[in-house]
C-alpha positions as CSV (number, residue, x, y, z in Angstrom):
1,X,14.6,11.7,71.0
2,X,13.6,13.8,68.0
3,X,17.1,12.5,65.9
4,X,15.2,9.0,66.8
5,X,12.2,9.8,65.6
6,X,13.7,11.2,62.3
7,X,15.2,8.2,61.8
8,X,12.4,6.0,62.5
9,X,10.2,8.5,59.5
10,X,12.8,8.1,56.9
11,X,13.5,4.3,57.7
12,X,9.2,4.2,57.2
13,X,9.9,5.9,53.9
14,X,12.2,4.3,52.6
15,X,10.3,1.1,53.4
16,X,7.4,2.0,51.7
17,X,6.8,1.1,48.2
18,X,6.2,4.0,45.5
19,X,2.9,4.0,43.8
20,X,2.6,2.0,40.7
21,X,0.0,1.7,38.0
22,X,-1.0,-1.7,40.0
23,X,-1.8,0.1,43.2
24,X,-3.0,3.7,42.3
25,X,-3.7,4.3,38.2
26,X,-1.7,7.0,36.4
27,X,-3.3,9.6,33.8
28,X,-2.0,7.8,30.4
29,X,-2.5,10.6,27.3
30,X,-1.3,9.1,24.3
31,X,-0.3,11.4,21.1
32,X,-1.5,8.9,18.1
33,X,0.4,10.3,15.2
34,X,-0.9,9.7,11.3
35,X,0.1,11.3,8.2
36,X,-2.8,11.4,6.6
37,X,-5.1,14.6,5.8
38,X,-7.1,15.4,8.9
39,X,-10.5,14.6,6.6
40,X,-9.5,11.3,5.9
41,X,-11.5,9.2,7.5
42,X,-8.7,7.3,9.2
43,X,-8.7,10.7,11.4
44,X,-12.2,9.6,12.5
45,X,-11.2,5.4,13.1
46,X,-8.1,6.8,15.2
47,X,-10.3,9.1,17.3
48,X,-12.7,6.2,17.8
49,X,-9.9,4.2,18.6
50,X,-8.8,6.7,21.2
51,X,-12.7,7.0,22.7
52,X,-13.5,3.6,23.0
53,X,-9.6,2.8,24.7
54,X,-10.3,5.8,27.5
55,X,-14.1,4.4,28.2
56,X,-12.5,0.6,28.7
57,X,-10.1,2.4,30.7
58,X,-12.6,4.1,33.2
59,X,-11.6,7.3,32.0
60,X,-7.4,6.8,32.9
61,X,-6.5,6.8,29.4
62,X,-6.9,9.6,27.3
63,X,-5.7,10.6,23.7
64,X,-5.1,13.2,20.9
65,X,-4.4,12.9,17.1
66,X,-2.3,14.4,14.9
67,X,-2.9,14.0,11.5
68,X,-0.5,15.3,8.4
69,X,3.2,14.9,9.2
70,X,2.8,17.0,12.4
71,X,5.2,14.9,14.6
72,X,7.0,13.1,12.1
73,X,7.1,11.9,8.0
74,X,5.1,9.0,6.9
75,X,8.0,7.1,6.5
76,X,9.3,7.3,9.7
77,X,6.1,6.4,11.8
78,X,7.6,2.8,13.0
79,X,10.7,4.2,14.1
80,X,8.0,7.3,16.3
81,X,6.5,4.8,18.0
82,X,9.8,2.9,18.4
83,X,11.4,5.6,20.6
84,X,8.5,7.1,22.2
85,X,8.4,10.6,19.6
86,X,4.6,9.2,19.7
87,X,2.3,6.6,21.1
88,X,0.8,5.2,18.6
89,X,1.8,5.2,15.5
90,X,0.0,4.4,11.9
91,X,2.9,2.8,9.6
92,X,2.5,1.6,5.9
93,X,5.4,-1.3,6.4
94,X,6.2,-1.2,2.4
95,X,7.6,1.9,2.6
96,X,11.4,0.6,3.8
97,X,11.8,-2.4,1.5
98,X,13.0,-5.6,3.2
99,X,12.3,-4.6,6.9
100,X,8.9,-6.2,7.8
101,X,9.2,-9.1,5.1
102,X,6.7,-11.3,6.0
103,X,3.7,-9.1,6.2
104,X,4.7,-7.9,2.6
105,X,2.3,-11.2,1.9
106,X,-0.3,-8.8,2.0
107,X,0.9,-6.6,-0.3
108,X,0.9,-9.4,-3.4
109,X,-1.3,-8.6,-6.1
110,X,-5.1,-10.3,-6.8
111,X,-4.6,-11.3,-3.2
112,X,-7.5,-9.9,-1.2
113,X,-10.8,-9.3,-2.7
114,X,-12.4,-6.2,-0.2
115,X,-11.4,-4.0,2.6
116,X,-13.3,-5.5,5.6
117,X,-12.6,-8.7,5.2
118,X,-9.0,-8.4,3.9
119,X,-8.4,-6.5,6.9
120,X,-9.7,-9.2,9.0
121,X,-7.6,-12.0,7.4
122,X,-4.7,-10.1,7.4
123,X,-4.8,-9.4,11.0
124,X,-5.9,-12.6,12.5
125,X,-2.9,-13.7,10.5
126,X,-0.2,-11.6,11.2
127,X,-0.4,-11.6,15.0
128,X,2.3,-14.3,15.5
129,X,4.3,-12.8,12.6
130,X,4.2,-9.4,14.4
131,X,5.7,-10.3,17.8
132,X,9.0,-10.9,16.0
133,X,9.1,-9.1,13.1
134,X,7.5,-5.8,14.5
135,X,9.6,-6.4,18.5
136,X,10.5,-3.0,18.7
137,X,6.9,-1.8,19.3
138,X,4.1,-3.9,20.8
139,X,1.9,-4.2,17.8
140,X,-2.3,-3.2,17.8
141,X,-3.8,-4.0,14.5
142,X,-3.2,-4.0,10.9
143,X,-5.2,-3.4,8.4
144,X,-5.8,-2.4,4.4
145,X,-7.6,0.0,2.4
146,X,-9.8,-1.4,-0.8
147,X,-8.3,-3.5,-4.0
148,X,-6.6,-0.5,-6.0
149,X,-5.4,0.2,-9.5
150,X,-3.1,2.4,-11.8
151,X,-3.9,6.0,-12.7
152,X,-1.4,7.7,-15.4
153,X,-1.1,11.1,-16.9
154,X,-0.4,10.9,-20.3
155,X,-1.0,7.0,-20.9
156,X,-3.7,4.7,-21.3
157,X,-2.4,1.8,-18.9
158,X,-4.3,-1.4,-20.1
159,X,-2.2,-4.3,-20.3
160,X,1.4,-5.3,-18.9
161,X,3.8,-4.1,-21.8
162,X,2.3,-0.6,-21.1
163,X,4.0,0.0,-18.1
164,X,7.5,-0.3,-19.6
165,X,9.2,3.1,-20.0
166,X,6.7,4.6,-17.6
167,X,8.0,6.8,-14.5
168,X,5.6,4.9,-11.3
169,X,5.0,6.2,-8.0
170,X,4.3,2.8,-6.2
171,X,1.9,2.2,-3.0
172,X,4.7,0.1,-1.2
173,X,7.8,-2.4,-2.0
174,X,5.6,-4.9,-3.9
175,X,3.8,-3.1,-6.4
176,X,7.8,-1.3,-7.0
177,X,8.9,-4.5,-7.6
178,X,6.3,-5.0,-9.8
179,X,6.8,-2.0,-11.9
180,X,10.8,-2.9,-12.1
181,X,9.5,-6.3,-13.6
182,X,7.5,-4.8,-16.4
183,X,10.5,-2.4,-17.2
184,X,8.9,1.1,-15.5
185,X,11.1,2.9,-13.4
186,X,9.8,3.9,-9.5
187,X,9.5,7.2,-8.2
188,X,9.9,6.9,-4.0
189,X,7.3,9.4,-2.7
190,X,5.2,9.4,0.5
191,X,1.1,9.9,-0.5
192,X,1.0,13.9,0.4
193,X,3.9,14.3,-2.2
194,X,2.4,12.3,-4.5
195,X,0.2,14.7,-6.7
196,X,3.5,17.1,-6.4
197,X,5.7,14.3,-8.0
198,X,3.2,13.9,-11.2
199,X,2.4,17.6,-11.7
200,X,6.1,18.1,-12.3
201,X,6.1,15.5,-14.3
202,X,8.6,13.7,-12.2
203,X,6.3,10.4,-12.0
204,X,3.7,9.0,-15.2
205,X,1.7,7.6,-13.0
206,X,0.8,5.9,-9.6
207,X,-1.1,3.1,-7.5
208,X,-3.5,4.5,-5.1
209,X,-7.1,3.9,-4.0
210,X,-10.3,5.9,-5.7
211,X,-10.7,7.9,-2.7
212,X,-8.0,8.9,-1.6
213,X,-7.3,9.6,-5.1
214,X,-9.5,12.8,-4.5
215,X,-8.3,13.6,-0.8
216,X,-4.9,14.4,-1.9
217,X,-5.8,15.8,-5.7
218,X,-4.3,13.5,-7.3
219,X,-7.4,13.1,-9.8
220,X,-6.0,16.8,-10.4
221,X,-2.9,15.2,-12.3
222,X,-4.4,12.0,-13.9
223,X,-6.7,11.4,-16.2
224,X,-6.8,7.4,-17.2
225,X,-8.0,5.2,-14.4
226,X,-7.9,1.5,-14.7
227,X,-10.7,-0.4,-12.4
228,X,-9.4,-3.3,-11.6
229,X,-8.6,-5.1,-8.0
230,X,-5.0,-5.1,-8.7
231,X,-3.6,-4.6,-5.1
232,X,-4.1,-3.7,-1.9
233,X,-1.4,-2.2,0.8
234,X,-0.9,-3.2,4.1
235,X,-0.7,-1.3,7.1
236,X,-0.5,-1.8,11.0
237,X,-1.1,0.8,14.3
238,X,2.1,0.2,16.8
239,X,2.5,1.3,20.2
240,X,5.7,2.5,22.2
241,X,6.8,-0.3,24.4
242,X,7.5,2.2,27.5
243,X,3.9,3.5,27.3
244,X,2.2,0.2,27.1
245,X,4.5,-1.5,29.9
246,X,4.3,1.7,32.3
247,X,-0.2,0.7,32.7
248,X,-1.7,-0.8,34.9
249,X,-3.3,-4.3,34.4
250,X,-6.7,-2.6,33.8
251,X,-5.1,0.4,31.4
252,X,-3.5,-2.5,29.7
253,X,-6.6,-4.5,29.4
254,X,-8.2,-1.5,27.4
255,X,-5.9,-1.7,25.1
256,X,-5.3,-5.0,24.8
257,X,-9.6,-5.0,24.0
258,X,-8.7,-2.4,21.4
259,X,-5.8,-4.0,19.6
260,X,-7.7,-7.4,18.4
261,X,-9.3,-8.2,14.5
262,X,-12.6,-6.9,15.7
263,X,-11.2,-3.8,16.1
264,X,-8.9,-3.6,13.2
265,X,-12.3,-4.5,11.1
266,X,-13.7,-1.3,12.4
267,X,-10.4,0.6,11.4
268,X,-10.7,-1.2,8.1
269,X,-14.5,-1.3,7.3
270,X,-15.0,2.6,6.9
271,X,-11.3,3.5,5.0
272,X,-12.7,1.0,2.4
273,X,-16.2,2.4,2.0
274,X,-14.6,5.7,1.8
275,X,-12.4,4.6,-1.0
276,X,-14.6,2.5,-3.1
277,X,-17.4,5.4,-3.1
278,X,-14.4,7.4,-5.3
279,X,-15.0,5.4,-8.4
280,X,-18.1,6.8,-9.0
281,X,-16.9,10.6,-8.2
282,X,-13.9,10.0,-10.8
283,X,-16.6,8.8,-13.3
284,X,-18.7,11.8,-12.3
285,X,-15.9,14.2,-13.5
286,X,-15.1,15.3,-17.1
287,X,-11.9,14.8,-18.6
288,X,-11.3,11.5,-16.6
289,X,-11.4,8.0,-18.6
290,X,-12.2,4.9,-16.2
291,X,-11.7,1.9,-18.2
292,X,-12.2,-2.1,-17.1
293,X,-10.2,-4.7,-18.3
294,X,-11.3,-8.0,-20.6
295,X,-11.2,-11.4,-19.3
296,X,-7.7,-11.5,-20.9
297,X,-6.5,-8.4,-20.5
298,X,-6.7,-9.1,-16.5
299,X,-5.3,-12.4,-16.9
300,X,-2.4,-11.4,-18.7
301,X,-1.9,-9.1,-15.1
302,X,-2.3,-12.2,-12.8
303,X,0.4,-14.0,-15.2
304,X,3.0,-11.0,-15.2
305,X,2.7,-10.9,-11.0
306,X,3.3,-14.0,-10.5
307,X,6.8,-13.6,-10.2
308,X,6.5,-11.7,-7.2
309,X,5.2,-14.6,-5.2
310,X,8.7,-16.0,-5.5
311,X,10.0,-12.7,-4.7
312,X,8.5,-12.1,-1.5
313,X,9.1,-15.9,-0.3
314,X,13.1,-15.3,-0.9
315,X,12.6,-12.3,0.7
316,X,11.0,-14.0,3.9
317,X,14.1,-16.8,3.7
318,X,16.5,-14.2,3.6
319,X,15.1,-12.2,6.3
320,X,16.6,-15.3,8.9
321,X,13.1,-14.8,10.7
322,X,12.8,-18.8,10.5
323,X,9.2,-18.2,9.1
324,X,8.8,-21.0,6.1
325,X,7.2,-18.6,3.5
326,X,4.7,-21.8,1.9
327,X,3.7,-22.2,5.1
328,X,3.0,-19.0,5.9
329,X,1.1,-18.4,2.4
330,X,-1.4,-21.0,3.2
331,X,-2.0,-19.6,6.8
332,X,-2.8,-16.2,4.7
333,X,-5.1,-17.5,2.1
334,X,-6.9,-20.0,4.7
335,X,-7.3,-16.8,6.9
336,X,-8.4,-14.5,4.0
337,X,-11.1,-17.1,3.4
338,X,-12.4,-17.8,6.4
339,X,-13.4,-13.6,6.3
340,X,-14.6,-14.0,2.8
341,X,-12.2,-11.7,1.4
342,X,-9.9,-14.3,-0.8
343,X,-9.5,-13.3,-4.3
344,X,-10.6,-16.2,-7.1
């Protein structure tokens, strides 16, 4: 009798299903990983972020950031969120040349003409992009910081011809291609090792936005500053696969709220506020020269860069992504416009 009854529990056990997200809703904690300074104000987006996720999630889903490097380098934030070392991830794509092609669009000079609305374009763009170029990770949002310049050490950078012979850290692939085509030379350095590289002497100069020009001291190391909307770099927020696929239909819903262009406009809006209140600070400070270009000088800039249109289109046909890079072009532009944010 009681070998019967043990077998009828353990057949009942067996039998019954184990609980899943769909029927009873695990505690999700997410580590979101950055490698910016914690008083950058992408600390403050990403907390946000985290905040607004856990309320659409009735409480279920709850996160922490780490800022700086603490779980990983800058450059290896895809690969984090890739295999589960963190979350959710903040990746700049241009630093590992050739691997996310397509959204390198973004990183085309005189291309977007403010942060908000760049970031908007760019996103409502890149979705369909991202599901095959970024497949390792499900992809949030992307997003830019404001149109950003050069900033040297020893040398007045005005026109074209004056980068040649120069030593320049670039913001991603783009601008190093760039800097290759006007005869500098690039220095490859992550943004916290960026002031390190120029006080050493190691790099001239660099491209990077006014504010954050200040965050890491890199105003410490430069004095000549052009202001000009040369560039702006691209950047996305990735989840692990694993972590997104073990939710529930309502966890994944909170997300899925979270990781649309509204939301990567109010990842975007703040960075760029941040960084276009720095002009004003560098001008504040002694011993720093911010200089504007003539209606020639910056048309002699659009004219060098054009190059690099063609670039990044052989880039996309090489990639064998099947994406038709003219095609793909006007979809950016017509997106960029419709947000206001397309460069005339």
């Amino acid at each position: 009798m009681r070998k019967t009854l043990l077998g009828l529990l353990v057949a009942a056990a067996a039998a019954t299903p184990a609980l899943t997200p769909a029927s009873a809703e695990e505690q999700i904690n997410l580590k979101i990983s950055h490698w910016v300074p914690a008083s950058h104000p992408l600390q403050k987006a990403l907390e946000d972020w985290g905040a607004s996720v856990e309320k659409a999630s009735g409480g279920t889903i709850k996160s922490q950031v780490f800022p700086a490097q603490q779980l990983g380098k800058a450059f290896d934030h895809y690969d984090m969120a890739r295999d589960g070392i963190a979350d959710v991830t903040y990746v700049n794509p241009g630093y590992q040349p050739g691997r996310f092609p397509v959204i390198a669009a973004g990183e085309l000079p005189f291309l977007m003409s403010d942060a908000k609305g760049g970031t908007e374009g760019l996103d409502a763009w890149y979705r369909k992009y991202a599901e095959k170029e970024m497949k390792d990770v499900k992809f949030c949002l992307a997003f830019i910081h404001s149109p950003s310049s050069f900033h040297s050490r020893t040398k007045k950078i005005v026109v074209p011809e004056d980068v040649k012979g120069l030593k320049i850290r670039p913001a991603d692939a783009t601008i190093g291609n760039f800097v290759t085509l006007l005869g500098g030379t690039n220095v490859q350095s992550s943004a916290p090792e960026a002031r390190d590289i120029i006080e050493r002497g190691v790099a001239d100069g660099i491209t990077f936005p006014w504010g954050s020009l200040l965050l890491f001291g890199i105003d410490k190391v430069t004095k000549y500053h052009m202001e000009a909307p040369l560039y702006v770099t691209t950047f996305v927020l990735v989840m692990n696969k694993a972590t997104y696929d073990r939710m529930s239909d309502k966890q994944k819903k909170a997300v899925d709220d979270n990781c649309n262009t509204e939301a990567a406009g109010r990842v975007g809006e703040p960075w760029g506020k941040f960084e276009d209140a720095g002009v004003d600070k560098i001008k504040a400070q002694s011993g720093q020269e911010v200089y504007t270009l003539t209606a020639d000088q910056l048309a002699s800039w659009k004219k060098a860069s054009e190059p690099l249109v063609k670039s990044w289109a052989d880039g996309v046909k090489k990639s064998g992504s099947g994406v038709d890079p003219d095609a793909a072009m006007t979809e950016l532009k017509t997106s960029l416009a419709k947000y206001n944010a397309l460069t005339q």
